[in-house]
N, C-alpha and C positions, 0 to 999 in steps of 0.2 A: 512594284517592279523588282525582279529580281539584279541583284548587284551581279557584276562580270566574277567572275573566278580568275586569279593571279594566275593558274598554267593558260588561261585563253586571253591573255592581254594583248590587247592590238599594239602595234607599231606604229605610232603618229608619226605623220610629216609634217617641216617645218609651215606652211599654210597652215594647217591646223594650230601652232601652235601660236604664231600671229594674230591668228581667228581668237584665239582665248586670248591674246594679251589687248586686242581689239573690247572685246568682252568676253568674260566668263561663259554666258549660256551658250555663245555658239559651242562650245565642249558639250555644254548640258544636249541640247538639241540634236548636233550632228550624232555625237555617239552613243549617248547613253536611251534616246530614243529615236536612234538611226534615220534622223529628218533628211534629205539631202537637201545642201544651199542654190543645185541648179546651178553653180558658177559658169557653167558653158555658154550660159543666155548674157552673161554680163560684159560687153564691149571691152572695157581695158584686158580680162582676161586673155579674150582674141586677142586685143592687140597686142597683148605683151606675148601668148606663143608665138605671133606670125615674127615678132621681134626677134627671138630668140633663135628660129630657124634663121633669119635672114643672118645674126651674126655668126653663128655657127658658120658660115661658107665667104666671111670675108677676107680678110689678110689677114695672115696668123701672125705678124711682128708689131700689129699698132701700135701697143701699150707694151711691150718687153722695153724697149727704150728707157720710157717716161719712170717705172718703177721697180729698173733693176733683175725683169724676171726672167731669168735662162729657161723656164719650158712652162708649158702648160697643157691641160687634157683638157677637153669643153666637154659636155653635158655627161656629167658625170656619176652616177649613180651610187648612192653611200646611205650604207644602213649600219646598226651596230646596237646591237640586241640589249646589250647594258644597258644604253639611251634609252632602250627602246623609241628609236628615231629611224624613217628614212627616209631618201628622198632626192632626189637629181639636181645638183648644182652645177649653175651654168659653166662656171670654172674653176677648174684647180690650178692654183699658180704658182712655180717655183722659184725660190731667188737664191741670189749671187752669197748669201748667207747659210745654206742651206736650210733655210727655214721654208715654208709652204703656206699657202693662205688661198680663200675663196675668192670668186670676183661674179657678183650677182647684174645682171640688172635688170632696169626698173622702168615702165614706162609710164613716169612722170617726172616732173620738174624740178630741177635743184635747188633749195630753201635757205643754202646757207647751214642747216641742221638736220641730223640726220632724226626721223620719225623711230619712236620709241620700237616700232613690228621691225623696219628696216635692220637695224641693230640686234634686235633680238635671233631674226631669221640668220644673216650674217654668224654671229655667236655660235648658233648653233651647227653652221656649216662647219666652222672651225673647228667644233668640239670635235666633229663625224672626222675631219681631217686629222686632227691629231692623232684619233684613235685610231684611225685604217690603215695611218700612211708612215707614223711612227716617227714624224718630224713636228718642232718646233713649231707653233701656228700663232703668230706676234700680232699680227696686223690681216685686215681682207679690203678688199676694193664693192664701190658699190655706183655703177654704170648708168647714171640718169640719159634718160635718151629724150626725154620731151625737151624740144628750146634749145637744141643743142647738146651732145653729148657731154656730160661732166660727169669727170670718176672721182671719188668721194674715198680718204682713205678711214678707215676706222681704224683705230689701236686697242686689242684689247687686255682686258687687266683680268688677275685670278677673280675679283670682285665679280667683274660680268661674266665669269665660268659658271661663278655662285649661285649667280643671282637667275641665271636661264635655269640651272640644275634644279632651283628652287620653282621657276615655272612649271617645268617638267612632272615635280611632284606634284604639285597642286594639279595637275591635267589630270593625271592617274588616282588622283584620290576622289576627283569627280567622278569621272569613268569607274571605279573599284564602286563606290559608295554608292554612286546614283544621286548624291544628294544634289537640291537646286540650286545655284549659284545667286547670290548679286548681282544686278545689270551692274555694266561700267556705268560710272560716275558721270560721264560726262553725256547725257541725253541729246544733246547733236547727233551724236552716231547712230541713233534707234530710226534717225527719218530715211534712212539709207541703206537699213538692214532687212533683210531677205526675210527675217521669223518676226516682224515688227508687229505680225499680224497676229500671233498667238503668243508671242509675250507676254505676261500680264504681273 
């Protein structure tokens, strides 16, 4: 198989890049041998769009209170060619600091800990906000809707700029190379995966 060419490198979006921190092959699979995962057939997916619309059209001051935020934009579209990232976050939020930050959410249930993708995607929303918006990105919110609503804050550090930065590469040196990846480690996730059937 031919390797992609650096002028024709795709733009990944944060899903995608969860997909790879989930496992490595979905990168192999989805792009480098253009499988599609079908996600539209998979129930939480539905559920979490038909989510998404519904809060887009609720009161716009529920959470300015609770976390200090003077404004916010909802479904937000942010790409930034450096990253080569892009991808529509559900919020952008301003605070009383003038700093900015994301606010995602999720339809599933609050753990006490936030999921290794959760954080990652988050991260990356942040990085897109820094660069667009040209503000401070300290902290983003992460909106569990299953069991009751619970918003979840994350703080992030230069380390997790790093360490997504270093995600990022490893996607594009898949994608560049072609080569085949590792399954993740952890083989629970394979009984639940879409390519479980041509993995080998």
């Amino acid at each position: 198989m031919e390797a992609a060419r650096p002028e024709s490198m795709p733009m990944i979006t944060p899903s995608e890049v969860i997909e790879h921190v989930y496992c490595p092959r979905f990168t192999y699979f989805m792009n480098c041998l253009n499988i599609p995962q079908h996600e539209e057939l998979r129930y939480k997916v539905l559920k979490g769009r038909t989510l998404h619309e519904h809060r887009e059209r609720e009161n716009t001051s529920y959470l300015r209170k609770k976390i200090h935020c003077t404004g916010r934009e909802i479904s937000v579209y942010l790409a930034s060619p450096a990253l080569r990232v892009r991808g529509k976050v559900d919020e952008v939020l301003f605070f009383d600091d003038g700093s900015a930050g994301p606010l995602d959410y999720k339809y599933s249930e609050y753990n006490d800990y936030t999921f290794k993708t959760h954080k990652v995607q988050s991260v990356l929303y942040a990085m897109l906000i820094r660069e667009i918006y040209r503000k401070p990105v300290h902290h983003g919110f992460i909106c569990y809707t299953r069991g009751g609503s619970k918003v979840s804050e994350i703080v992030y550090s230069e380390g997790d700029f790093r360490n997504t930065k270093g995600i990022l590469d490893e996607i594009f040196e898949i994608i560049t190379s072609g080569y085949y990846p590792k399954r993740t480690s952890s083989t629970s996730r394979c009984a639940d995966c879409c390519y479980k059937n041509i993995c080998v």
